[in-house]
C-alpha positions, 0 to 999 in steps of 0.5 A: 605454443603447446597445446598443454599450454592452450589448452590452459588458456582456454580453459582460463578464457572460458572460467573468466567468461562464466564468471564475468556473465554470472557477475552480470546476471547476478548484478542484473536480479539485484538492481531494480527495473524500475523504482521510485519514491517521495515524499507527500504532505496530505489534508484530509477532509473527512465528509460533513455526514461521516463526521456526523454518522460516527460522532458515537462510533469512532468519531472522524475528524478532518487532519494532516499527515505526511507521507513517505512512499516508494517502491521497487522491481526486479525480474523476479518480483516487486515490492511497494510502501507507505509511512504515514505521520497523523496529526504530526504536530499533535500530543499523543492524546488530544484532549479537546477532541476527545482523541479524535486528532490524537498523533497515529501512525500507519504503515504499508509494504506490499509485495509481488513474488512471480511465479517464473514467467507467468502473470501470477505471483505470491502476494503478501501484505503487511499493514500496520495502524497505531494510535498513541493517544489510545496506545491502540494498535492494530496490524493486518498480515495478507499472504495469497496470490497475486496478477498483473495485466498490463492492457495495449492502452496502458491501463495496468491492474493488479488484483489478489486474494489472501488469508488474513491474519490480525493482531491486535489488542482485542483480537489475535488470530485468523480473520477471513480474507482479503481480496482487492486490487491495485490499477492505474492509467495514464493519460495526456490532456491539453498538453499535460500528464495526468493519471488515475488510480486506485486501490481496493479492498475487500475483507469477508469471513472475518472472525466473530470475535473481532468483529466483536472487540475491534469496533466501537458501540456495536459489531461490525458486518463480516465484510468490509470495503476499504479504498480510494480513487484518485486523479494525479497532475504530473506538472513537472518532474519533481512534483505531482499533485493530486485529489482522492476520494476515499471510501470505506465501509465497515472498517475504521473502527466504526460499524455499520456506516459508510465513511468517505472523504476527500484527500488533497495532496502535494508530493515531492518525486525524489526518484 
């Protein structure tokens, strides 16, 4: 063989060589690490003293929704969401409950977009609340920072701090910021898999007038709490259950009164 010739193939060899491991790292940024998803169907049980605290200030009534939940990680960065149908089997408007269990809807997508190898990341969140009874709406947008530790016992814990942004119809603009938080455990007890969850956020510094406008017989206090706390059973693959506690103060329409409840769900793994 002349060396023109092997010259050539060489240069052949190597090219496919590139191009085969470029196709391989390139397949391996698109296709996740990990991944999941399910669908849930939620009751909701609003406490007897928030029902009673908001009865004038965006009255709470227990309701059912359902939920699709999932999301994905890649080596570059991770993303998170949620779509939940309120009162599902409800009119638009509720009439005999003064629109307390009017058809609403709420959305969330999250995302983490590291900073090379380090712990931190660029956070955004979108979350996204309508009523349809009300043709109210409102959508929070959180751009900021992220971290996430992961412990030698398996605890995991993913704060941020962002700007906030809200539209709404009484208020569009800039509204403070937002801090908070996304942890969890798993844990093995009498044989089965459980684990524990939660999700926290913080809001301060939000805008006068939105505070103003946004908020039903009064303003509402320039910080805001919004969370819950929630313990899973992992019988099997296919199924988890499990109860929350949901917690929030400040926030869901109603000013100057803490408001809690208990959510008991049912969820359907389908990754």
């Amino acid at each position: 063989m002349n060396s023109s010739l092997q010259r050539h193939l060489v240069t052949l060899g190597t090219g496919t060589l590139l191009a085969c491991a470029a196709a391989s790292s390139q397949a391996q940024a698109s296709s996740p690490l990990w991944s999941f998803a399910n669908v849930s169907a939620n009751y909701l049980d609003w406490s007897a003293g928030t029902e009673a605290r908001t009865a004038n200030n965006a009255p709470k009534s227990d309701f059912v929704y359902l939920e699709l939940e999932g999301g994905l990680g890649y080596e570059w960065g991770e993303f998170y969401g949620f779509f939940d149908f309120e009162n599902p089997a409800n009119d638009q408007f509720d009439a005999p409950s003064s629109g307390k269990d009017n058809f609403r809807t709420a959305g969330k997508v999250t995302s983490h977009l590291y900073l090379g190898d380090s712990p931190f990341s660029v956070y955004a969140h979108v979350y996204d609340f309508r009523d349809y009874g009300y043709d109210a709406r409102e959508q929070d947008q959180i751009l900021g920072l992220g971290y996430r530790t992961t412990f030698a016992n398996g605890l995991w814990f993913k704060p941020f701090l962002g700007a906030a942004r809200v539209q709404s119809d009484g208020y569009t603009g800039m509204n403070g910021f937002m801090a908070g938080w996304v942890a969890g455990y798993g844990f093995t007890a009498a044989g089965q898999d459980f684990s524990l969850t939660n999700w926290h956020e913080q809001t301060f510094g939000r805008d006068y007038d939105y505070l103003n406008q946004n908020y039903m017989n009064g303003k509402a206090g320039s910080v805001g709490t919004n969370g819950a706390i929630s313990l899973w059973w992992h019988p099997v693959d296919l199924v988890t259950t499990g109860i929350q506690y949901r917690y929030a103060d400040e926030k869901l329409a109603t000013p100057d009164n803490y408001q809690n409840a208990m959510i008991y769900t049912v969820k359907l793994n389908l990754l």
